[in-house]
C-alpha positions as CSV (number, residue, x, y, z in Angstrom):
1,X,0.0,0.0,0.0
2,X,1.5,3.3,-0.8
3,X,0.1,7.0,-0.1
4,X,1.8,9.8,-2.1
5,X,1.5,13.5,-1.1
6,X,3.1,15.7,-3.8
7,X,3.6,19.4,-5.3
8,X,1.3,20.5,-7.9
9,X,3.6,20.2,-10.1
10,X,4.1,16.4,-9.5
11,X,0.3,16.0,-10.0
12,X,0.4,17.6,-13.4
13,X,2.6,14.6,-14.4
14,X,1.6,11.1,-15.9
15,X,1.4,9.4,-12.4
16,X,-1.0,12.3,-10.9
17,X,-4.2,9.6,-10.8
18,X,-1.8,7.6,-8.1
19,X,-1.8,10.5,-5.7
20,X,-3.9,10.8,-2.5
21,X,-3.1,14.1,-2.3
22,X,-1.7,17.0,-3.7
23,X,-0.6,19.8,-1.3
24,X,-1.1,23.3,-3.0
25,X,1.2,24.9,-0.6
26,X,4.7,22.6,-0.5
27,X,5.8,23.8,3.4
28,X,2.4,22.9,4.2
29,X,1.4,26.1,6.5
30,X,4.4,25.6,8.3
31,X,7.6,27.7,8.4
32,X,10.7,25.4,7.1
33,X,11.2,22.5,4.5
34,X,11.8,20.1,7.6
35,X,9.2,21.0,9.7
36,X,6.8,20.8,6.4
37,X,8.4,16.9,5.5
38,X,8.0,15.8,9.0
39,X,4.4,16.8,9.1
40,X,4.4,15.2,5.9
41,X,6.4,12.4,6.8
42,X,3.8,11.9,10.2
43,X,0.3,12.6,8.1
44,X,1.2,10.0,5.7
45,X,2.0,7.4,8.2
46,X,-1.2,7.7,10.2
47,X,-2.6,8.1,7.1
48,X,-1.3,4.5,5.6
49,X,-1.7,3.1,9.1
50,X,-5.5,4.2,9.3
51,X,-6.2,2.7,5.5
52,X,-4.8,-0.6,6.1
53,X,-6.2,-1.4,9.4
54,X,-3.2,-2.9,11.2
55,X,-3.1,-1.7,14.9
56,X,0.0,0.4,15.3
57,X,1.4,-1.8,17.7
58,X,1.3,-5.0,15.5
59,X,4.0,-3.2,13.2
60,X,7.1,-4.3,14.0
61,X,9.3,-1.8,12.0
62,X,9.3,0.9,9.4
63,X,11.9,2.0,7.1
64,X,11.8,5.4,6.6
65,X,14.7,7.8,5.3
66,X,14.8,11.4,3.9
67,X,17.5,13.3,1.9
68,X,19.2,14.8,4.8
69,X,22.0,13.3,6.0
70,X,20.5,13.8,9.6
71,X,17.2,12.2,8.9
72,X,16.1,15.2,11.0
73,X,12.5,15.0,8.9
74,X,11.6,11.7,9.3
75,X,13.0,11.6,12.9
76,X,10.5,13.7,14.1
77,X,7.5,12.9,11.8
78,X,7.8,9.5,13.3
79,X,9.1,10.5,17.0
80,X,4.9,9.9,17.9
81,X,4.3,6.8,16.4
82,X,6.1,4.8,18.7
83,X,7.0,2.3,16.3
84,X,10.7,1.6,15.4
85,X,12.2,2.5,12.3
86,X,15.1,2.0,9.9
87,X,17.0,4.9,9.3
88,X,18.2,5.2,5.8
89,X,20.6,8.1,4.3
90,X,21.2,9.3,1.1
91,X,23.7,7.4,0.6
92,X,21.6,4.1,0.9
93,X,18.2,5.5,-0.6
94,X,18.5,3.5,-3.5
95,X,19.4,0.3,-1.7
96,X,15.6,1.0,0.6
C-alpha cells in the first residue's frame, strides 16, 4: 500500500491519478522544509496506518529515510508513532 503527497507540479505529471493528495502549498502552513516533511512524513504514516487497518502496535518496524543526512524530517515525523524505524541516508536511498 502506498500514499503519495506531492507538489502540484508532480500531480500535473503522468502518475498524478496515483496520488492521494496534492498539497497546494509545498511547506504545508508551516515555516521550514523540515518541519513541512516531517508533518508530511507523520500525516502519511497515520494516514497509511489508518487505510490498512493494522493496529500500530502490531507493526514491527518501518523504514523510513529522507535526503538529509541527519534524517532530522523523518525523525521527528515519526518521533509519535512509537513504532521503530530504519533509518536510511542518502547514501543508501536506492538500496531502501
Amino acid at each position: 500500500m502506498c500514499l503519495y503527497r506531492w507538489s502540484k507540479k508532480e500531480a500535473q505529471g503522468p502518475l498524478a491519478e496515483y496520488f492521494d493528495q496534492t498539497l497546494e502549498d509545498e511547506f504545508w502552513g508551516e515555516k521550514t522544509w523540515e518541519k513541512a516533511e516531517s508533518k508530511i512524513i507523520k500525516e502519511t504514516v497515520n494516514t497509511v496506518i489508518s487505510k490498512s487497518g493494522v493496529p500500530s502496535d502490531q507493526i514491527d518496524l518501518m523504514i523510513a529515510g529522507d535526503l538529509l543526512n541527519q534524517c532530522i524530517s523523518s525523525s521527528f515525523g515519526l518521533r509519535e508513532a512509537n513504532i521503530p524505524f530504519f533509518r536510511c541516508i542518502w547514501r543508501l536511498f536506492n538500496f531502501c
